[in-house]
C-alpha positions in Angstrom: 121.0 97.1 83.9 123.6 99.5 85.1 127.3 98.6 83.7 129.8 98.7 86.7 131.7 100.8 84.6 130.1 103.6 86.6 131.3 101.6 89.6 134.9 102.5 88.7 134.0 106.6 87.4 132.8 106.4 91.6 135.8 104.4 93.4 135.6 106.9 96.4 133.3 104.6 99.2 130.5 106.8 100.8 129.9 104.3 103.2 132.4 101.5 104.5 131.3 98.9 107.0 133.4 96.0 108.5 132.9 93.3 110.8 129.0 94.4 111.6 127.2 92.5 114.3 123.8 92.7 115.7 122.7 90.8 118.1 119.6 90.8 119.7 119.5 90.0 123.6 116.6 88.6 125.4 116.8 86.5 128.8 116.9 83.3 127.5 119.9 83.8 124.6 121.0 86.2 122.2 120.5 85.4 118.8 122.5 87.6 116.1 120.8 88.8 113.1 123.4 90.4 111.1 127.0 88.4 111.8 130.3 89.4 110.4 129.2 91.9 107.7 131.3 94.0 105.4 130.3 96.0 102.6 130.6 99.3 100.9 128.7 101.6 99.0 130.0 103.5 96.5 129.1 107.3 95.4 126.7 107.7 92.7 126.0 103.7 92.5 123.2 101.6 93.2 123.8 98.9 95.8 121.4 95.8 95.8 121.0 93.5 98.6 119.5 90.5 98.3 118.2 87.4 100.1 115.4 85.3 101.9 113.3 87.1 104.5 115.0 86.6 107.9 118.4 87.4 106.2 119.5 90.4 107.7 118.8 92.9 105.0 116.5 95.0 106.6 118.3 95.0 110.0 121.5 95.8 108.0 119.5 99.1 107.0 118.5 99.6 110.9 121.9 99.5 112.1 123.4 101.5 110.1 120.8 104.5 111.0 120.7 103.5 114.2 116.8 102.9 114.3 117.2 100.0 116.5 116.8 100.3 120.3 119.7 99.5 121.9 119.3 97.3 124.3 117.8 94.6 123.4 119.7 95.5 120.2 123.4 96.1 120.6 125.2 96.7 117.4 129.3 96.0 116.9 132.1 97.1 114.4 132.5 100.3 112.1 129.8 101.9 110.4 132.0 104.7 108.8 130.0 107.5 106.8 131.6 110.2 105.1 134.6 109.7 107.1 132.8 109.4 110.6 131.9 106.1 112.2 128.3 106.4 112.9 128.1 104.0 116.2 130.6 106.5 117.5 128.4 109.6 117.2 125.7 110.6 119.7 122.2 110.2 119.5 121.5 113.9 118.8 124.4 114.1 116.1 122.7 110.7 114.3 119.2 112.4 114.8 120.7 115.4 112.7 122.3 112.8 110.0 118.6 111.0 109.6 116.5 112.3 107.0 119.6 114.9 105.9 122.3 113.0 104.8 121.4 109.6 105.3 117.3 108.7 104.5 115.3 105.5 103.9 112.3 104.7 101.9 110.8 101.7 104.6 108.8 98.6 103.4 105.1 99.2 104.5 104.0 103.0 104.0 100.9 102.9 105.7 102.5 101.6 109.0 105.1 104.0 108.2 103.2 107.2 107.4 101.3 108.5 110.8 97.5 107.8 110.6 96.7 111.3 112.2 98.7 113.8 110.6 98.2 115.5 107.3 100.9 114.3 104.2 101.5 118.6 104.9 102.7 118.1 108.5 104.8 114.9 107.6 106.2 116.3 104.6 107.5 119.4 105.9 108.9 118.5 109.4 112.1 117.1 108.3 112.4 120.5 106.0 112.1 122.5 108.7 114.1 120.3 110.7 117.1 120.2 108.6 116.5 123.1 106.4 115.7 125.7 108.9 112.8 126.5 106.6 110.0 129.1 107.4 106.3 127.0 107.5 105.7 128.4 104.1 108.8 127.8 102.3 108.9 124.3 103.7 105.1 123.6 102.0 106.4 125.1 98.6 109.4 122.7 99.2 107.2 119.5 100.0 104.8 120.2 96.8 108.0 120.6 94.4 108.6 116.8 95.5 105.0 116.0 95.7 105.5 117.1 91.8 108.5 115.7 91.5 107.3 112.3 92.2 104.6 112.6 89.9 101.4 112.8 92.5 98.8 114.3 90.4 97.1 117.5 92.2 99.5 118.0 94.6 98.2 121.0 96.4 95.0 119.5 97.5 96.9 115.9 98.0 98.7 117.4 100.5 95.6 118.1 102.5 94.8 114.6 102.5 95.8 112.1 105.4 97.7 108.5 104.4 94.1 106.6 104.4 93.1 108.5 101.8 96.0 107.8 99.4 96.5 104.6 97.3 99.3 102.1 98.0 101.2 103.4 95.1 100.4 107.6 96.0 101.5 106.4 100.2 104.7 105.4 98.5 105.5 108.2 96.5 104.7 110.3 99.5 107.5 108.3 101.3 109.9 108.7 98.3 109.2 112.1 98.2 109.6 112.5 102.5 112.8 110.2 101.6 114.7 112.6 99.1 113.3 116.1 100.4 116.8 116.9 102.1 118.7 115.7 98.9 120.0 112.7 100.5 123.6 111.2 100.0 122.3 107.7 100.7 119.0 106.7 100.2 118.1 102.8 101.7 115.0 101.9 99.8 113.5 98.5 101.7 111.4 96.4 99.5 109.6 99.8 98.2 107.5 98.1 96.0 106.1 95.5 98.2 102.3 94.5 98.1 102.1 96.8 94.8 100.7 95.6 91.6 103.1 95.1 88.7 102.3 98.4 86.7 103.0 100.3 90.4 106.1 98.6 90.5 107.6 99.3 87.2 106.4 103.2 87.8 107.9 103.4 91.6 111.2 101.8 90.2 111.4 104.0 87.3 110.7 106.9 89.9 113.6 106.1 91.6 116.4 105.5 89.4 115.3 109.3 87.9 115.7 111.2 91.1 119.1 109.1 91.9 119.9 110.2 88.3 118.7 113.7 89.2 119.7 114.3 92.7 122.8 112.2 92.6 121.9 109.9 95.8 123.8 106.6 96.4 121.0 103.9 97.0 121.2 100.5 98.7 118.0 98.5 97.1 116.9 95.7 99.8 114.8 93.0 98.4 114.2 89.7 97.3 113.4 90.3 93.7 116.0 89.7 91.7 114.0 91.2 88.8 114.3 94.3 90.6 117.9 94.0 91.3 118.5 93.3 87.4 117.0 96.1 86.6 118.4 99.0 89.6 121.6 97.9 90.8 125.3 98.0 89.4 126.7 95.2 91.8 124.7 93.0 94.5 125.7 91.5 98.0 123.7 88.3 98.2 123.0 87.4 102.2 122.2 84.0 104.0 121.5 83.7 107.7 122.9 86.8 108.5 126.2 86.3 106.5 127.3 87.7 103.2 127.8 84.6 101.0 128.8 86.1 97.3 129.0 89.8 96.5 129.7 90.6 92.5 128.5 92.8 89.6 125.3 92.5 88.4 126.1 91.2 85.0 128.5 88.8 86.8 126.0 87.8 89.0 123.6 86.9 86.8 126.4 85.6 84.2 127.9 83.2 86.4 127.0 82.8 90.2 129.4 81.5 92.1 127.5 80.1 95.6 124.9 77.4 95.2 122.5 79.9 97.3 122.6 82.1 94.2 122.8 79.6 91.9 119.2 78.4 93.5 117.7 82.1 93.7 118.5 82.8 89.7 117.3 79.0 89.2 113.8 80.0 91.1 112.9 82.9 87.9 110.4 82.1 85.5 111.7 83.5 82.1 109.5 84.3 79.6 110.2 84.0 75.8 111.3 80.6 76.7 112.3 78.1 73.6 110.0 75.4 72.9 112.6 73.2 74.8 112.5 74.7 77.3 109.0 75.8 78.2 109.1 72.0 80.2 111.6 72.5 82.3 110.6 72.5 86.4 111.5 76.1 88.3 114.2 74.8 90.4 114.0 75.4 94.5 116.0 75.6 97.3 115.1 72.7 99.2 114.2 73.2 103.2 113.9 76.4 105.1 116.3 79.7 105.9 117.5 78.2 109.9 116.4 79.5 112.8 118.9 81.9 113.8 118.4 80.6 117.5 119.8 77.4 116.7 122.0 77.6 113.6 123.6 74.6 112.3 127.5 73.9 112.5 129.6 74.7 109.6 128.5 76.0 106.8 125.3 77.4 107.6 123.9 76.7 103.8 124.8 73.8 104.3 121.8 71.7 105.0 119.6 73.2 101.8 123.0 72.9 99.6 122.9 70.3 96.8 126.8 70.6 96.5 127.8 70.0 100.6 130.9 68.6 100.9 132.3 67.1 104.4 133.9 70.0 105.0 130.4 71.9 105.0 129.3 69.9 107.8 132.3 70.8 110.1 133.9 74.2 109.4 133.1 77.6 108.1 133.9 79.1 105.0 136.1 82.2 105.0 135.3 84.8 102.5 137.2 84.2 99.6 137.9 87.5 97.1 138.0 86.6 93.5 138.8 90.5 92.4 138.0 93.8 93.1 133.8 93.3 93.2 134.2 89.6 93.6 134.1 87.6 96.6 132.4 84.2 97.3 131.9 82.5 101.3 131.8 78.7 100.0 134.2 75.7 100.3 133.5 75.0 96.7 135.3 77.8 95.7 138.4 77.2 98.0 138.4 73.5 96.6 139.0 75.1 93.1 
């Protein structure tokens, strides 16, 4: 678990956003998936973000490279990155920033990877892209990462088309296709999804070496908080679209301040468990995550939330900071 003492050693923000919407417009309605978000990420640190499926995680990732087509998608607020605000930049200057500068690892590799082309022609098209590498060089590049990520005989892998690959080789392929341009922000979406545990633990290890190595900020998106304890430094914990508690990961798992979080930690087996304890029931969040076409009022934790108050029922919580990498969204916290 990284200390957020390295937090501090990196105060300057590589990326900032504030007050991010997405909505998503169809005939009928328009239903926002991401609704009020602000966030930064910090140079050199890990970023996790965390929460149910349907939270917004994912889409946060979308918006912020611009993957999303717009319309039905429209996407509101500031995006800045390295001093530019991403939604203001044209689609030629963010198609120069993707895969460069900015890079994501994405959840399924086989949907992900193209069935028809070689891992050579994949590879090396964003190195000669954004490199303005020669054919050659660009191949020599691509099997320095093929290395680098540990895919054993690279030179005739890289002959082989995705089908041929395992789960775990497809994802160091994407890794490797991920980092190739040295990357100043890597989002890595559930990247060790659908692999066994031993895969896991290798693709994680994988990737907090070449952020060690290459010195790329990294925003983990997941719902394992195993994974979280283990990569990030601080964690931004999302609900319906909303942040609802953002904190350091010791902090976090020390002393979680929204009953969301209090439910997701409560949800972990833990082994090496006393005798007295071995007994004890895995809590759960009752209910389901709401539809986001038809959110309730208030609160919108409020229904699954043990600790609801009146209050919950009728008004929203405002963010509430509690220090520097602090902040909880909860009127339990504003009653204190």
């Amino acid at each position: 678990m990284t200390s957020i003492d390295d937090d501090r050693k990196c105060m300057k923000p590589l990326l900032t956003i504030n007050n991010l919407v997405t909505s998503f417009h169809s005939q009928e309605q328009t239903v926002r998936a991401v609704d009020g978000l602000d966030v930064s990420v910090r140079q050199g640190e890990t970023l996790g973000l965390v929460g149910e499926s349907g939270c917004g995680k994912s889409v946060t990732a979308l918006s912020v490279l611009r993957l999303l087509r717009c319309p039905p998608a429209e996407i509101r607020g500031s995006i800045v990155f390295n001093g530019r605000n991403l939604l203001d930049l044209s689609r030629e200057e963010m198609r120069r920033l993707r895969g460069d500068a900015l890079s994501m690892v994405f959840q399924e590799p086989m949907t992900s990877l193209n069935p028809v082309l070689t891992i050579d022609d994949q590879l090396t098209e964003g190195i000669r892209l954004h490199r303005g590498a020669s054919r050659a060089k660009a191949r020599e590049m691509a099997l320095e990462f093929l290395d680098m990520v540990r895919i054993p005989d690279a030179r005739n892998r890289i002959r082989e088309y995705p089908h041929a690959l395992s789960g775990g080789m497809r994802q160091r392929v994407m890794i490797a296709m991920a980092l190739s341009c040295h990357p100043e922000l890597l989002f890595a979406d559930e990247p060790t999804t659908a692999l066994d545990v031993t895969i896991q633990a290798q693709i994680l290890e994988l990737l907090a070496q070449l952020k060690d190595e290459l010195g790329t900020s990294v925003v983990m998106i997941t719902h394992d908080l195993g994974v979280i304890a283990e990569m990030a430094s601080r964690v931004v914990v999302m609900y319906a679209g909303r942040v609802v508690e953002e904190a350091p990961v010791r902090d976090l798992f020390k002393d979680p301040r929204h009953p969301y979080t209090r439910g997701l930690l409560g949800s972990i087996p833990v082994l090496g468990r006393r005798k007295s304890q071995k007994d004890r029931k895995l809590q759960e969040i009752p209910g389901i995550v709401p539809d986001l076409k038809n959110l309730p009022s208030g609160c919108r934790f409020h229904p699954r939330c043990p600790q609801k108050m009146d209050v919950c029922e009728r008004q929203d919580p405002a963010m509430i900071r509690l220090g520097e990498f602090r902040a909880v969204t909860c009127w339990l916290e504003a009653e204190v």
